[in-house]
C-alpha positions as a printed NumPy array, in Angstrom:
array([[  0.   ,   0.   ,   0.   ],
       [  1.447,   3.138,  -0.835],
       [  1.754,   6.434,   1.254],
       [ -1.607,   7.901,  -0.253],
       [ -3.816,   5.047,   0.348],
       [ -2.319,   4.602,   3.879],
       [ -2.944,   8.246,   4.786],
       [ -6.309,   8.004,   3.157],
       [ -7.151,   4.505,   5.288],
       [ -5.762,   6.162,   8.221],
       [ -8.389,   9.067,   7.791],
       [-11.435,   6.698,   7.124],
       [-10.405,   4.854,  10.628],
       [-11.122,   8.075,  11.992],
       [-13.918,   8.647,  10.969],
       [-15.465,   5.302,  11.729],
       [-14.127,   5.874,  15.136],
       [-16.586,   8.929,  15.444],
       [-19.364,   7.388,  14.486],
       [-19.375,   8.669,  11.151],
       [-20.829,   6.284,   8.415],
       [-21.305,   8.484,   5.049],
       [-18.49 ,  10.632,   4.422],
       [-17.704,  13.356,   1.578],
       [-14.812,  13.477,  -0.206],
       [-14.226,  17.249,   0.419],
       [-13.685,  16.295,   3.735],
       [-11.1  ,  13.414,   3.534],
       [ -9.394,  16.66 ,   1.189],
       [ -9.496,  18.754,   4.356],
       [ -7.925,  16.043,   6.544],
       [ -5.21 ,  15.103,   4.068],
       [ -4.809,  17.6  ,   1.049],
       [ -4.755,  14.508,  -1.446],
       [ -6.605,  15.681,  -4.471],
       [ -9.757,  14.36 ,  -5.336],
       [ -9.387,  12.691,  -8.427],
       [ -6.673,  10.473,  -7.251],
       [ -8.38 ,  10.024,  -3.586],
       [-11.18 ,   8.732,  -6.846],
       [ -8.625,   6.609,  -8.516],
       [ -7.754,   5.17 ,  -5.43 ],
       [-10.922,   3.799,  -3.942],
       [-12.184,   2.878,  -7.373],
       [ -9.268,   0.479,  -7.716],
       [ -9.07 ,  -1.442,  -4.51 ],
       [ -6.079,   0.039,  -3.398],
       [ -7.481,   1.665,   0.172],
       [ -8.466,  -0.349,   3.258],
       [-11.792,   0.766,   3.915],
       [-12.763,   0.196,   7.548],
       [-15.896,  -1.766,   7.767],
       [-17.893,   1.407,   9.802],
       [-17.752,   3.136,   7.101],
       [-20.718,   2.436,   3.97 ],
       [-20.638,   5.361,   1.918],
       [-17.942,   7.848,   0.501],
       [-19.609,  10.576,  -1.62 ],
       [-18.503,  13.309,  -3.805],
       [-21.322,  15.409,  -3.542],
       [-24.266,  14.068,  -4.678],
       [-23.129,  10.765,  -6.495],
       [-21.398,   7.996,  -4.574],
       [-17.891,   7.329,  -5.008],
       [-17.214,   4.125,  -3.262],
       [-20.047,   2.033,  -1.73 ],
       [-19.612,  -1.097,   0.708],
       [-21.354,  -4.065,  -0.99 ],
       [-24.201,  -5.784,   1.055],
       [-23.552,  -9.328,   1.506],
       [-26.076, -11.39 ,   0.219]])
């Protein structure tokens, strides 16, 4: 895992440690000053551990990254 998706699975922890389930991209940019399109790139490829609190990442309106319900 490389120093981008670390910092941006490090973030995500944090939020699922607050309680926070749905979280917007804009945000994560606050926390960590990655840009968006490769935070994007990123989570669209696999390459982040995404804790299992949190469901939803969203850049505004349209989901970027959505945990899969088991079946």
């Amino acid at each position: 895992m490389d120093s981008f998706s670390k910092a941006l699975s490090n973030v995500l922890k944090r939020y699922q440690d607050r309680g926070i389930e749905i979280v917007d991209i804009k945000d994560i940019w606050i926390d960590t000053s990655i840009p968006e399109d490769l935070m994007v790139e990123l989570l669209r490829s696999g390459k982040v551990e995404v804790p299992d609190g949190i469901m939803e990442i969203k850049k505004g309106s349209h989901a970027v990254w959505r945990r899969r319900k088991e079946a």
